[in-house]
N, C-alpha and C positions, 0 to 999 in steps of 0.2 A: 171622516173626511178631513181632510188637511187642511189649513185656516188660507193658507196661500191667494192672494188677491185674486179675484177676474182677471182677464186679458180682455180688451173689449175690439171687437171686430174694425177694422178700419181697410184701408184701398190697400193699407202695405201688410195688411194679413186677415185678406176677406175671411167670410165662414166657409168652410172646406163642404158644408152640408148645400148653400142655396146659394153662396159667392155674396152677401149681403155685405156691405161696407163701410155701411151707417151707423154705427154702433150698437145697431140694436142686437146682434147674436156675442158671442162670448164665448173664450172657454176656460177652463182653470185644471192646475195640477188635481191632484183627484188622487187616495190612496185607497189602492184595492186590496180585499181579505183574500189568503191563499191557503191551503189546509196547513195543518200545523203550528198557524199564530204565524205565518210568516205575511210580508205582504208586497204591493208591486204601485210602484208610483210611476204614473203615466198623465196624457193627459184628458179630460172630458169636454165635450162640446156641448155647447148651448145653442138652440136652434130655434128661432121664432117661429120662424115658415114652414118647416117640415115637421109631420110625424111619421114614423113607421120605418123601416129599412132604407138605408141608399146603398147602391155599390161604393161599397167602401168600407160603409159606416154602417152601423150596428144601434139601432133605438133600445133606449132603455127607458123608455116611461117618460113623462111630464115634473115638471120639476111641481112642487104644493100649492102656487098659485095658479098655475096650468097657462102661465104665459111661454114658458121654453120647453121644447121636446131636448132629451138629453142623450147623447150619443158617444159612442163610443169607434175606432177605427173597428173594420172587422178580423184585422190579425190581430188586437188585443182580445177582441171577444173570442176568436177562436185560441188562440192562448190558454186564456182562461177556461174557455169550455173543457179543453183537454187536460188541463192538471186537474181539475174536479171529476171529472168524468172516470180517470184515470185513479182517484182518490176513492171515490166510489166504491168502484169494481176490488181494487184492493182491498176494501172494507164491508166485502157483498157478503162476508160470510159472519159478520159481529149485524144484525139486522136494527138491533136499538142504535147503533153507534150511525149506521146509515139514517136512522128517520130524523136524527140529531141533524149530520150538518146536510140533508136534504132540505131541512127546515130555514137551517142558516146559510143555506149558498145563498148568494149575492142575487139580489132580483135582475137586475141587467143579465146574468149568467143562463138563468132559466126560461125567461120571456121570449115567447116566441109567437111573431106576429100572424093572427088569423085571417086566411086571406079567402073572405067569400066568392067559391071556383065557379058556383051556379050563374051569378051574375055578371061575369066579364064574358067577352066576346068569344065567339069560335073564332079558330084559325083563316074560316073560309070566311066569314066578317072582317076579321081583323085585317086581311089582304086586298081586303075592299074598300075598306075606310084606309088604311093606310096610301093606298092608290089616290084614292079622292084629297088627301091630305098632301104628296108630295105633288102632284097636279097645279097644286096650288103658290109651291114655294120655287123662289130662285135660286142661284147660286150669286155672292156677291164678288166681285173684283176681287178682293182681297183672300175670301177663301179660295178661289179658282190660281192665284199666284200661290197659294201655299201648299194645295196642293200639286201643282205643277212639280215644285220644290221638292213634294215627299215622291216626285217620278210616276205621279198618275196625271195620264194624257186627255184630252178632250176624249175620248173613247170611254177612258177607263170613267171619268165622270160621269158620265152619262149611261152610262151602263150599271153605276154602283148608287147610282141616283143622290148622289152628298147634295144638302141643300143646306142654305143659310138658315140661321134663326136670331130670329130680331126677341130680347125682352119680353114674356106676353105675345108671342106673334100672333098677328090679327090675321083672322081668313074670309075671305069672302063669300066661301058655300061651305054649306055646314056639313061640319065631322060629326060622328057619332059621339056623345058624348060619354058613352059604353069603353070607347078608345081610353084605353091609359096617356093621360097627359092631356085632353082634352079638357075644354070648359066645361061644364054644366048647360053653357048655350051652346055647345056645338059651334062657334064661330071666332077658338081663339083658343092657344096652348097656355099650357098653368105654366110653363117654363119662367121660373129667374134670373135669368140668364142670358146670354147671349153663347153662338156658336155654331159650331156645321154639325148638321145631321145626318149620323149614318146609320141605312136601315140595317137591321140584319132579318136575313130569310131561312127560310129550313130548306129542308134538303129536295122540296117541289119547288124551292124558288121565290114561294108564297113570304110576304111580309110578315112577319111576327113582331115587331117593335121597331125603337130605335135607340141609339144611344147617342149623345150629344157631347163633341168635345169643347169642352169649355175656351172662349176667346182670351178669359184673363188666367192670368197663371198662377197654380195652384198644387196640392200635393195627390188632388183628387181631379184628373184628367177629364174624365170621362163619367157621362151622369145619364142613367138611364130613364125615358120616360117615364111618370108616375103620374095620378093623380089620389085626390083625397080617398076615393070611394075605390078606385079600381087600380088593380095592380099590373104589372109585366107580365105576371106568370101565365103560366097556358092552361088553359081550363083542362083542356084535353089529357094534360098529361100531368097537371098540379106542381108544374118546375118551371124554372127559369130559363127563357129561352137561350138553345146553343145557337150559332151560329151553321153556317151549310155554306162553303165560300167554293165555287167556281174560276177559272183563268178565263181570261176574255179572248180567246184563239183556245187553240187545241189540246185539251189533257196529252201531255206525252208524261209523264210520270208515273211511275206504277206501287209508288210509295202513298199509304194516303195520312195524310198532314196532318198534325194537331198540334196547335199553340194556346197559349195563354192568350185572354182578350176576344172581343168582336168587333174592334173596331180597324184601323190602319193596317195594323201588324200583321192581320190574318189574310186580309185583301194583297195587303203586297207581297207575299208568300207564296200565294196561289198564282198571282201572275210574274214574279220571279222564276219560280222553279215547274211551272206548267201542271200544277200539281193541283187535288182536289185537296183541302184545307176545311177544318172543322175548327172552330173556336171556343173558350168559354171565355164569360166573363169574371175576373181573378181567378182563372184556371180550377174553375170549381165543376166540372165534368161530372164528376161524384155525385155534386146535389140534383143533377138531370140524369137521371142512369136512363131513362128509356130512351129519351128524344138520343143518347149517345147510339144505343145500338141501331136505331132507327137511321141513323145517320152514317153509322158505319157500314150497313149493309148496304142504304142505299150506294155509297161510293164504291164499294166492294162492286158493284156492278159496273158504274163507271169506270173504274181500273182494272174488271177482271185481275183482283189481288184483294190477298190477305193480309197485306202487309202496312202496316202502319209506322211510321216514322214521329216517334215526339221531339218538336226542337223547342228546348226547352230554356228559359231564361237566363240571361248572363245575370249570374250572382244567385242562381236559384241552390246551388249546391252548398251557398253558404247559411242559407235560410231554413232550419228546420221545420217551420209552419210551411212553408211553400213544399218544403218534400215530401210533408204529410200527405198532402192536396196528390201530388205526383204519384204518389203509393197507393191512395184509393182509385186512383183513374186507369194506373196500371194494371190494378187487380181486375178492377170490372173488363176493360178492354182485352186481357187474358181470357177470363175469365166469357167473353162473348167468340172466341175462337179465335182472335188474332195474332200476327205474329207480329210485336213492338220490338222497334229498336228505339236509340237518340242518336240525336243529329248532333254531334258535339265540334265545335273549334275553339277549346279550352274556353268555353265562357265561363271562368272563377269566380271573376268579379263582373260588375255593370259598367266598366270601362271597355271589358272585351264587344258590348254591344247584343242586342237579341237579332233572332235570325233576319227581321228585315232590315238590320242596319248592319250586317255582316254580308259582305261580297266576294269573298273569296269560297275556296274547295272548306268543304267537310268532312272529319269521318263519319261513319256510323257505327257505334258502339254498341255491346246487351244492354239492356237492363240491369243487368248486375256489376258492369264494368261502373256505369254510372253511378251507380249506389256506395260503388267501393270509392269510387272519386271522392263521394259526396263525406262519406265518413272521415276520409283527412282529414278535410275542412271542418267540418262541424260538431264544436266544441261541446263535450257534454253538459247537459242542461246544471243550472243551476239547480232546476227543482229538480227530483226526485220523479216525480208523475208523472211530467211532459217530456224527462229522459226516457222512462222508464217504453211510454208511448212508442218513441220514433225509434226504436231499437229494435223493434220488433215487427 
């Protein structure tokens, strides 16, 4: 570990894990082992409030006192997962040399959190209680002006059900407390935070979660329900839920959608281009492969079409880890009989904007057009493992 002071949490740089601003969370530069004796200085979080995964962030265990959960962003852990993985496999056929750095890979690298599927809710519960829960919440002034702003109308509100969240929101009839993000009494969300809550449904419509965008500003948007005991994931299907996004008027499109995200970006995609819209959260499609075909098919009926359109993020061509993600979700979506293209208007950089903040014509591109794009841009790896990964 590098000796590099703390950074202590404060208003002008909450904890990116629970928004905490009181000094109590932390984080510090942090130097990571890479095969070959090489290594990668990033930074680590310290985290009072939370254990286990967030969207974003990657738990690595409890620090030896067991007062901070320690966390890492989840494009450093996938980073790292793929040059080791990659290290591996190159080394699958020396088998003592593998049980060596299997032993020494980095415990944050290999920890993967268990998430008991028996005791969370079904689908058909969870659409129950998530009903009884938004029943209960408002929308305040302030989010109802902002979203005005992002171009969703009293219609689109009320139809996509966005509701305010207070701190701890207090409820007056009891949730289950089986709900991810629930209290223990059923009468009050574990949320730290303040923000608007947007559900996301599958592809019957049915609630499966929500995700909460943060009111204070941050590098970590968007923050999915949790609680202590119970997770987001779907029992039924042991993955994170996708998203299933509807236009509020009429499908005319016969393209069916897929963006990175469940929250904003996907909603105003769908009623921008009239189009049926599938989401992930950080574009991780890959780690839900059923709920995706589940979702493709269902639309495939909605649009009578094969055809899938990915618009994919401005600056995504310059980001190797993001193309990873792009390469698995393209396989599997081939790979279930669809025909993909991309929706491309030269988004190089994150200046050019992602598809809901872009107003003009598109073309639509192969697959392979995009990949050739993407290889100008993107500078071969430093390492060796994680080159050796995206090339292929």
């Amino acid at each position: 570990m590098a000796k590099n002071p703390f950074f202590a949490c404060n208003r002008h740089n909450p904890c990116p894990c629970c928004g905490n601003t009181k000094y109590r969370c932390k984080s510090k530069i942090t130097t990571f082992d890479l095969p070959g004796g090489e290594e990668k200085i990033d930074m680590q979080y310290f985290c009072m409030n939370y254990r286990g995964d967030l969207p974003g962030y990657k738990y690595c265990g409890e620090t030896h006192n067991l007062l901070w959960g320690k966390y890492i962003t989840q494009e450093l852990s996938a980073e790292l997962s793929v040059i080791w993985s990659e290290f591996l496999h190159q080394s699958s056929n020396n088998h003592q040399l593998k049980k060596v750095i299997a032993r020494s890979k980095p415990r944050l690298v290999r920890q993967i959190e268990q998430v008991n599927y028996q005791n969370l809710l079904s689908i058909e519960e969870r659409d129950l209680e998530i009903s009884k829960l938004l029943q209960q919440l408002k929308l305040k002034a302030k989010h109802k002006q902002a979203l005005y702003q992002r171009g969703f109308s009293d219609r689109h509100q009320v139809y996509y059900q966005f509701k305010s969240l207070d701190y701890k929101q207090k409820l007056t009839n009891k949730v289950s407390p089986c709900l991810a993000g629930i209290s223990p009494d059923g009468l009050s969300l574990v949320n730290k935070y303040s923000g608007l809550l947007i559900p996301i449904r599958n592809e019957r419509q049915q609630y499966l979660g929500w995700q909460t965008r943060l009111d204070f500003a941050t590098n970590l948007r968007y923050l999915w329900a949790k609680s202590a005991e119970f997770s987001v994931h779907l029992k039924e299907y042991e993955e994170i839920p996708l998203g299933f996004y509807l236009p509020i008027d009429e499908i005319k499109s016969s393209y069916i959608g897929i963006v990175e995200g469940v929250g904003f970006k996907a909603i105003h995609t769908a009623n921008k281009l009239n189009q049926v819209v599938i989401g992930a959260s950080g574009g991780m499609f890959a780690s839900s492969p059923q709920q995706l075909k589940v979702y493709l098919d269902r639309a495939s009926l909605l649009t009578n079409s094969n055809r899938v359109l990915f618009y994919a993020d401005a600056g995504a061509v310059l980001n190797r880890l993001v193309l990873i993600q792009y390469q698995k979700a393209a396989a599997l979506i081939i790979d279930y009989g669809y025909e993909l293209k991309v929706a491309w208007w030269g988004q190089i950089t994150k200046s050019q904007g992602d598809i809901d903040e872009y107003d003009r014509e598109f073309e639509i591109i192969s697959l392979e057009e995009f990949f050739a794009i993407a290889k100008k841009f993107v500078k071969p790896s430093k390492n060796k493992y994680i080159n050796h990964a995206t090339n292929n």
